[in-house]
N, C-alpha and C positions, 0 to 999 in steps of 0.2 A: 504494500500500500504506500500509496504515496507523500510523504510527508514534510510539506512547504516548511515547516519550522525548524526544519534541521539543514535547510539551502545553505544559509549563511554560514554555518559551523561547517560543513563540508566544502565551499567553496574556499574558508580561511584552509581547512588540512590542502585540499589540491593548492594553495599556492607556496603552502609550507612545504610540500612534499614536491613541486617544481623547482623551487628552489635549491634543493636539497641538488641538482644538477650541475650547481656551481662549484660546489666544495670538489666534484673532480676537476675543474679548472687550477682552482686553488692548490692542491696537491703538485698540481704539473708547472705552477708556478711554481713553489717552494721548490721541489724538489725535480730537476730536472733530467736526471738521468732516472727515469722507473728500471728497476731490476724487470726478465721475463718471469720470473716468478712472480712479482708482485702485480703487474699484469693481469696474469693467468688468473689468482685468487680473487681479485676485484671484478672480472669477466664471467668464473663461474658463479659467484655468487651474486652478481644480477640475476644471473641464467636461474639461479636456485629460487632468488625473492619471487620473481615474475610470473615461475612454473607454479610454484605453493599459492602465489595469493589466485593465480588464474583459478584453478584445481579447488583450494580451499574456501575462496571467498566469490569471485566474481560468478560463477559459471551457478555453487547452490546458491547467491543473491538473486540471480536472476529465474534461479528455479523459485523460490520463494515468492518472485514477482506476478509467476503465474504462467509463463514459457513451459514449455511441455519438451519433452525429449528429441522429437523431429526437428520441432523449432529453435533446441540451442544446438543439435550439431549442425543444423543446416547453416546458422548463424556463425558458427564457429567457424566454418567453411569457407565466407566470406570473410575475415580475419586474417583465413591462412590464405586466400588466393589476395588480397593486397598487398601481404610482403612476397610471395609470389612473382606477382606481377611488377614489384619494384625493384630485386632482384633482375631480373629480366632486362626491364630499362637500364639498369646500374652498367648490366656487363655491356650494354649496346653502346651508351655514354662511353664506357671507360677504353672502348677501343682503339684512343686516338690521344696525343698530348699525353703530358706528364701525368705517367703514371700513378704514381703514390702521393702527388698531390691531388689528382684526380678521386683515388679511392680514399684520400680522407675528406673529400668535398661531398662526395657520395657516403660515407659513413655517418656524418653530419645531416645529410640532406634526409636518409634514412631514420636517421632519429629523429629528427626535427619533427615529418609526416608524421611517424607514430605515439609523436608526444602529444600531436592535437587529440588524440581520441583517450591518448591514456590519461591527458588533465581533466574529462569527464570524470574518470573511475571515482576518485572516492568522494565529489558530491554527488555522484549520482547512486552508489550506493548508500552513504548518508541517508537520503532521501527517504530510503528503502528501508533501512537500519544503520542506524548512528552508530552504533559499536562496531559494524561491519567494518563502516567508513572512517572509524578511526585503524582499524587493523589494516585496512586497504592503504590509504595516505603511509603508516608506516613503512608497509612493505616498499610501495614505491618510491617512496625517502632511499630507503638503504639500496633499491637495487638505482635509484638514479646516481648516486654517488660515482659506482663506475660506469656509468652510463657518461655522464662529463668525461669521466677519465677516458674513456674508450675514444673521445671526440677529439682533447686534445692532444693527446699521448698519438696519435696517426697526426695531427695536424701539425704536432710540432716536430715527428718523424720527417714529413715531406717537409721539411724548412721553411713555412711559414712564419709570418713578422708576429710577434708578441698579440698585435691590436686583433690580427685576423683570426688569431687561436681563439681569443677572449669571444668575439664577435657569435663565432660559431657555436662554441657553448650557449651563449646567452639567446640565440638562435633558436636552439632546442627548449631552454627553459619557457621562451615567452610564447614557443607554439602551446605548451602546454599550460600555459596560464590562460591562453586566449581560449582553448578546449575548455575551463571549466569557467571560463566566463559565458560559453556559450550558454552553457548548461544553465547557468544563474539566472540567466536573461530570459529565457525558453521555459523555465521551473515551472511557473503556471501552467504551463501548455503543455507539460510531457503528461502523458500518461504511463502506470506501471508497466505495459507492454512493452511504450518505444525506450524507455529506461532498461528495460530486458535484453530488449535487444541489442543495446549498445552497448553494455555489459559486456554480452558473448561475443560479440565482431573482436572488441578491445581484446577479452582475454583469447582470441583464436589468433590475433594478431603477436603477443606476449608469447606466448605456446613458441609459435613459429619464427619469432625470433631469437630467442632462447635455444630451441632446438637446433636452427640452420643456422645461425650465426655466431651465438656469445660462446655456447658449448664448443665448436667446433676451433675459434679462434683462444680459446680458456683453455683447451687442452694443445693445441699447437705452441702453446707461450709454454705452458707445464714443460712439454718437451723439450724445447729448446733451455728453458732454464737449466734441465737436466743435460743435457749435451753440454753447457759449459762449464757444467761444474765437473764434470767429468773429465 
C-alpha cells in the first residue's frame, strides 16, 4: 500500500545513499595508487550489496505491493535486457579512439543510466514500507561507495585531468538524485503496481550488473593481485 507520509523520509535516504557515491571519489583522491586487491574487494562487494538487497528487499517489496510471479520475472526481464542492450552499444562505441579512456567514459556512462532508476529504490520502497526503505538506502550507500571507486579508479587509469575524474562521479551521483526526485514529484500519482514494477526492472537491472560486470571484473582484480604477489 501506498504511503505518501513516508515520501519525504525516503527521498532524504535516496539522497543520502547517492551520495554515499562520492566517498569512492574521495578514496581515489586521497589515495592514488589502489592496490588490485583493494579493487577486487570494493567490486565484489557492490556485487554482494546489490545481489542481497535485489533478492532480499526489492523483488519481496514488490511482491508485497501486489505483482504476482509472471509479472516480476517478466519485469525482471526488462532490467536484464537494459544493461543488455547497453552493453551492446558500449562494445559498438568502444570500437574506435582511445581505448581505456573510452571504456572509463562508458563505465561512467553505465553507471550514470543505472543510477537514475536505482535513486527511485528506497523512496519508492519507503512508500511501500519504511523499514524496507531504510534497509534499501543502506544497502545502496555501501554498494555505491565502490560504485564511485569503480568510476574513478578506470578514469584516473586512462589519465584523465583531476576536474574530469570529479565530474564523472558527481555525474552518477546527481543521475541518481534526479531518479528519486522523480519519484517525489510523481508520489501522488504512482500507484502500488507502477511502484512494483519499478522495483523489479531496478532490481533485474542490479542482478545483471552484479553478475556481468562487478563479479567478473572483482575476480579478474583478485587474480591479478595474486599474480603479483607471487
Amino acid at each position: 500500500m501506498i504511503n505518501l507520509e513516508n515520501n519525504q523520509v525516503g527521498f532524504i535516504l535516496s539522497i543520502l545513499a547517492a551520495l554515499a557515491t562520492m566517498f569512492g571519489w574521495v578514496i581515489v583522491a586521497v589515495k592514488k595508487n589502489l592496490s588490485d586487491y583493494l579493487i577486487a574487494i570494493a567490486l565484489l562487494f557492490a556485487a554482494t550489496a546489490m545481489i542481497l538487497v535485489s533478492i532480499f528487499e526489492l523483488v519481496p517489496t514488490a511482491d508485497k505491493a501486489g505483482l504476482d510471479l509472471v509479472a516480476i520475472i517478466a519485469w525482471l526481464a526488462v532490467g536484464v535486457a537494459t544493461v543488455l542492450l547497453l552493453r551492446f552499444g558500449a562494445e559498438k562505441i568502444e570500437s574506435s579512439g582511445n581505448k581505456l579512456e573510452k571504456s572509463a567514459t562508458l563505465v561512467a556512462a553505465a553507471l550514470t543510466l543505472h543510477n537514475f532508476p536505482e535513486g527511485s529504490v528506497a523512496i519508492s520502497t519507503a512508500i511501500v514500507d519504511l523499514q524496507s526503505g531504510f534497509i534499501s538506502a543502506l544497502a545502496i550507500s555501501l554498494h555505491n561507495i565502490p560504485e564511485g571507486l569503480a568510476i574513478a579508479v578506470t578514469a584516473v587509469a586512462a589519465g584523465m585531468a583531476r576536474r574530469k575524474v570529479f565530474f564523472l562521479v558527481a555525474a552518477a551521483t546527481i543521475s541518481e538524485i534526479l531518479g528519486a526526485c522523480v519519484v517525489l514529484y510523481e508520489s501522488a500519482s504512482l500507484s502500488t503496481a507502477v511502484v512494483a514494477k519499478l522495483l523489479t526492472v531496478v532490481a533485474g537491472i542490479m542482478l545483471t550488473v552484479s553478475l556481468a560486470e562487478l563479479i567478473p571484473h572483482g575476480l579478474h582484480s583478485l587474480k591479478q593481485a595474486r599474480v603479483k604477489k607471487n
